[in-house]
C-alpha positions as CSV (number, residue, x, y, z in Angstrom):
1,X,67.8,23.7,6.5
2,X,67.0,20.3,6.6
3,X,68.7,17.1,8.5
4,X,70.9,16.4,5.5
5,X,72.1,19.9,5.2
6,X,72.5,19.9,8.7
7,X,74.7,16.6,8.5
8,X,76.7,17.7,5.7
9,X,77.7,20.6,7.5
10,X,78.5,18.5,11.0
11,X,80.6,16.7,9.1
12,X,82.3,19.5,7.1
13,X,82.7,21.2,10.6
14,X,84.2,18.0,12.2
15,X,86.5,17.8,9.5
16,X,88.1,21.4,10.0
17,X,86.4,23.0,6.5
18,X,86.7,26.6,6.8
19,X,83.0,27.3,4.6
20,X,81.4,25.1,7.0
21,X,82.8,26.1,10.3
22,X,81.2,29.6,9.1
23,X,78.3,28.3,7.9
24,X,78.1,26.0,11.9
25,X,79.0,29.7,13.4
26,X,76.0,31.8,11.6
27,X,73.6,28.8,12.0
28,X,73.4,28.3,15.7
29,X,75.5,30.9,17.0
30,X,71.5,32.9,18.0
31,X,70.9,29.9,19.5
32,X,74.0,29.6,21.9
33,X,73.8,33.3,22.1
34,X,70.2,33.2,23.5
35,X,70.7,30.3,25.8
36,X,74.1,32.2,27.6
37,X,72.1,35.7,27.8
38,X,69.1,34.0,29.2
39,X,71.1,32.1,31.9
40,X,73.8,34.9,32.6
41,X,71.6,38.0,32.4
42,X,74.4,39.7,31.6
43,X,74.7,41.1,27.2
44,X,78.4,40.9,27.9
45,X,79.3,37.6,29.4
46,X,76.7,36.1,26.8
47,X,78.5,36.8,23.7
48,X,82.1,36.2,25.7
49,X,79.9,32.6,26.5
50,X,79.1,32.5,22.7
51,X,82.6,32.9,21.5
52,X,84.2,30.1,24.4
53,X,81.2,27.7,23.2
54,X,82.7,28.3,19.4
55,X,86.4,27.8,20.2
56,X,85.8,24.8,22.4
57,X,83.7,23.4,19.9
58,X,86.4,23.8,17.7
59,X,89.2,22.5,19.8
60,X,87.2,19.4,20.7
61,X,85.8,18.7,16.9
62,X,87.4,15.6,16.5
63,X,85.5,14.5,19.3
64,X,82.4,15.7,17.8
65,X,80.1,12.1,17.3
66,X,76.6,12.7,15.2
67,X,73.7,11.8,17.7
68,X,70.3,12.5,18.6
69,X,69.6,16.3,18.0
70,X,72.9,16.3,15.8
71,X,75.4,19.3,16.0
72,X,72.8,21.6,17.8
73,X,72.5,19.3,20.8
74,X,76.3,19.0,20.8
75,X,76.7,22.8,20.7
76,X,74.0,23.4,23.4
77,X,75.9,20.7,25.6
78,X,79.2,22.6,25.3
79,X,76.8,26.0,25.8
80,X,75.8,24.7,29.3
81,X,79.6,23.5,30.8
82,X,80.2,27.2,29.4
83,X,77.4,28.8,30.9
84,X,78.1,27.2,34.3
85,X,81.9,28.0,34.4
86,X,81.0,31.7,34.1
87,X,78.6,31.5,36.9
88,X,81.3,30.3,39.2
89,X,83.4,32.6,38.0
90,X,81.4,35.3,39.0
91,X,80.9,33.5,42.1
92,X,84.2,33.6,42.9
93,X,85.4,37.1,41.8
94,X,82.4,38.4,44.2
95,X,83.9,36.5,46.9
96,X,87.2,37.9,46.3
97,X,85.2,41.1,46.0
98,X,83.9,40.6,49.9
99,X,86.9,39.4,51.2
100,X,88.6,42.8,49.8
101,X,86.2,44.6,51.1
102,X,86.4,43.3,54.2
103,X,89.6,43.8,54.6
104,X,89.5,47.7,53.5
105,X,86.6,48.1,56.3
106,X,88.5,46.2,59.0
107,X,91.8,48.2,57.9
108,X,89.7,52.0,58.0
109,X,88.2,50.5,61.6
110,X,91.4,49.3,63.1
111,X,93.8,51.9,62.7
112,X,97.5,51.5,64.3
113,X,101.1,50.8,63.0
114,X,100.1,47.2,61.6
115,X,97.5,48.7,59.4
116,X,99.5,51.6,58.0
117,X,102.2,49.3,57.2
118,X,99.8,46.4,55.2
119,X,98.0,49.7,53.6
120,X,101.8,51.0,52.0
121,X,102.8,47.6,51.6
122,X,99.4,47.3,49.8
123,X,100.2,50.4,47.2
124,X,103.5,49.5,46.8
125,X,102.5,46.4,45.2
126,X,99.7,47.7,43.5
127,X,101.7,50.5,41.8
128,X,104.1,47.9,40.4
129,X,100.8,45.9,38.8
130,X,101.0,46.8,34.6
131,X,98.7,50.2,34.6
132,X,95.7,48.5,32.9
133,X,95.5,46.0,35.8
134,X,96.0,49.0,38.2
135,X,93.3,51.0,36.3
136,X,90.4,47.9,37.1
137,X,91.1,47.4,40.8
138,X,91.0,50.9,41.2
139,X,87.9,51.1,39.6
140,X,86.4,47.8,41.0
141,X,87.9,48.7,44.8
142,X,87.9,52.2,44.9
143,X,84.8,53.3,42.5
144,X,82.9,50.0,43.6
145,X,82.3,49.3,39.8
146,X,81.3,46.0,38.7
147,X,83.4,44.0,36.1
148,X,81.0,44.9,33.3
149,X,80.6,48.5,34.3
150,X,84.7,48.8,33.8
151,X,84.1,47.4,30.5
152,X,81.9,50.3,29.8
153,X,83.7,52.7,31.0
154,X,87.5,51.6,29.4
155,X,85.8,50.6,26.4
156,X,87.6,46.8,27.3
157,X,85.8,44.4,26.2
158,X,84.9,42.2,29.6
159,X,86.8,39.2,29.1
160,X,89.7,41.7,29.1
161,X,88.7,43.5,32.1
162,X,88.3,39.5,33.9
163,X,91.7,38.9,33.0
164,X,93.2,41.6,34.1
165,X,91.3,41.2,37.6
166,X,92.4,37.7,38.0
167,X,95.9,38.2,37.5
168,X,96.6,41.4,39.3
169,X,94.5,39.8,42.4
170,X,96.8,36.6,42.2
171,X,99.9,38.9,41.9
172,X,98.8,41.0,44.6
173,X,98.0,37.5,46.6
174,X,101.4,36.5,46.0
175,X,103.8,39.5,46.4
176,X,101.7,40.0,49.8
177,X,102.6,36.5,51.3
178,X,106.1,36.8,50.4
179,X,106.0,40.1,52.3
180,X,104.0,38.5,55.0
181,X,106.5,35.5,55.0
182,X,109.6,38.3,55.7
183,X,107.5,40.1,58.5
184,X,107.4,37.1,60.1
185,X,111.2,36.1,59.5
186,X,112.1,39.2,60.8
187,X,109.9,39.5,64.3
188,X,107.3,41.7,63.5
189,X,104.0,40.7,64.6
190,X,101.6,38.7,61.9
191,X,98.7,41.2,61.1
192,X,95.1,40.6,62.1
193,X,92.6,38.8,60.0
């Protein structure tokens, strides 16, 4: 393709045309593809990279201004803020990760009547989580799986397997502070952190 082709088809993108969004997608989609897998390392978060990158660009077309390095340097732009926010992603979910940890260890370690309660209080709330949810923290806490290791073994694709986490940990967060917050309205002793 040459610059004009490559115009024509910025513009047709900008302006929502279905033949050229396709045409945008199967033109730099390697590229995008490439630059997520070589920054993430990872086959799966790449292509769930790729397909953010393609949605956003989407979104945000009407923002889309022709400049130096045309549609491709736009694209790579978005590919980068993409690439980033799934780096501290994962830096978060393995903090979460720790912190569980943690918390099992110090809970096997420091046995007594505070830990067996948090433990059933614990199941309780994780048994009431939807059963796909259930099924990846028991396979990230008590298998030790990593996100993308769930995905291969559900057959989820990992953006699925990230969502689940992320809500079930913040319903889990939440159900265990209200429980927290009624142990405390009632007299019974806050448990050790």
């Amino acid at each position: 393709m040459n610059d004009q082709d490559d115009a024509r088809l910025a513009a047709g993108f900008a302006a929502g045309d279905e033949e050229c969004v396709a045409a945008v997608y199967r033109r730099w989609r390697p590229l995008v593809h490439a630059l997520a897998r070589r920054s993430l390392g990872d086959e799966r978060e790449a292509e769930d990279v790729t397909q953010q990158v393609f949605l956003a660009a989407w979104r945000g077309r009407g923002g889309y201004r022709p400049g130096p390095g045309g549609l491709g340097a736009w694209l790579t732009g978005i590919t980068r803020h993409k690439v980033a926010d799934a780096l501290e992603a994962r830096t978060r979910r393995a903090r979460v990760v720790q912190a569980a940890a943690r918390v099992c260890v110090q809970a096997r370690s420091e046995p007594g009547p505070e830990r067996a309660v948090e433990r059933v209080v614990l199941l309780g709330e994780l048994a009431r989580l939807p059963s796909a949810q259930q099924r990846v923290l028991r396979l990230a806490f008590y298998a030790d799986l990593t996100q993308s290791q769930i995905a291969d073994r559900t057959g989820l694709p990992l953006g699925t397997v990230k969502s689940h986490m992320r809500r079930a940990l913040q319903v889990l967060r939440q159900s265990l502070e209200h429980s927290l917050e009624h142990s405390l309205e009632r007299g019974v002793p806050e448990p050790i952190r």
